[in-house]
C-alpha positions in Angstrom: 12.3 -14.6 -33.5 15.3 -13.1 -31.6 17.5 -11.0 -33.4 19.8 -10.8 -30.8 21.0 -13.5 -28.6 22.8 -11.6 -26.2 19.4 -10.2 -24.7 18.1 -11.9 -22.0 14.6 -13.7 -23.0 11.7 -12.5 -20.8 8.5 -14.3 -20.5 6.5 -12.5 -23.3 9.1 -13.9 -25.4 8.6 -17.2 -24.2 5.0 -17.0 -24.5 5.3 -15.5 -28.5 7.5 -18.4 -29.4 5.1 -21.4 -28.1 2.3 -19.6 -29.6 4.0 -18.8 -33.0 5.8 -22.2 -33.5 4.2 -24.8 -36.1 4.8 -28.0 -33.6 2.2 -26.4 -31.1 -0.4 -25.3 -33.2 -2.9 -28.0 -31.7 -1.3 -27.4 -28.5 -3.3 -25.5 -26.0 -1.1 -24.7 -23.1 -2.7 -24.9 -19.8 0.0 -22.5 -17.6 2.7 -19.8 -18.4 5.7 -21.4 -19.0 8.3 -21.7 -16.4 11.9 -21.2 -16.4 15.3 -23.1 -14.3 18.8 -21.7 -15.1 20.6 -24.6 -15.3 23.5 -23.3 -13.9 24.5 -19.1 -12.9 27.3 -19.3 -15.4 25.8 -20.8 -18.2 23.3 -19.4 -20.8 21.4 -22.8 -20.8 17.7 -23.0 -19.0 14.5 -25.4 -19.2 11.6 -24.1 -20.0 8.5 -26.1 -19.3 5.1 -25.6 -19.6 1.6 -27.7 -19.1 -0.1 -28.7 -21.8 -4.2 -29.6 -21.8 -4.3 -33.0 -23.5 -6.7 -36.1 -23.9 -6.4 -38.3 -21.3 -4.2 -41.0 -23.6 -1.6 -38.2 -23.7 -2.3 -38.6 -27.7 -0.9 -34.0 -28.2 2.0 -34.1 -26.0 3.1 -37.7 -27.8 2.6 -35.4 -31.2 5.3 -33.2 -29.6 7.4 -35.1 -27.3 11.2 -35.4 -29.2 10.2 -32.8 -32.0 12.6 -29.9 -32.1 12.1 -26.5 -33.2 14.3 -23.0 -33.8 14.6 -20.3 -31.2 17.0 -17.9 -33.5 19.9 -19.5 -33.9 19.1 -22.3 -30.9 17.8 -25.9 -31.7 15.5 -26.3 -28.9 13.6 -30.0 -28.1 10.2 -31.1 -26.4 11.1 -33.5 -23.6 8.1 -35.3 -21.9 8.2 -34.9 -18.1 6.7 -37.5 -15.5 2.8 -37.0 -15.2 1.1 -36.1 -11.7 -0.4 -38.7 -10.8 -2.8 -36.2 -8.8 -3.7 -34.9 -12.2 -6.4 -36.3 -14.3 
């Protein structure tokens, strides 16, 4: 996990924490994950990522509200709204 939480997170780091987390470990993630800062002067950004799942949605719903630790952060699964292009 991070040992210090003034270094900025890269993507690799991203990546390791999805992959090493216990919530995901059915999970198979479908894209790198992307990042939004939520604001320039705040330390606070969504991460989301896409997720391969049964077409009743039956992994993310496995995920969706669950909350895991990223150091000394609390971080959530929100669901997002599907594509409807998407199968």
């Amino acid at each position: 996990m991070i040992e210090n939480t003034n270094t900025p997170m890269d993507m690799g780091i991203i990546e390791n924490i999805i992959k090493s987390t216990h919530i995901f470990n059915d999970i198979k993630v479908a894209s790198k994950p992307h990042v939004c800062k939520i604001l320039p002067k705040l330390d606070m950004a969504i991460i989301w990522v896409d997720i391969w799942d049964l077409q009743n949605g039956l992994l993310a719903k496995k995920i969706i509200n669950r909350s895991f630790n990223i150091g000394s952060f609390i971080a959530t699964v929100r669901g997002a709204n599907m594509n409807p292009s998407v199968p």
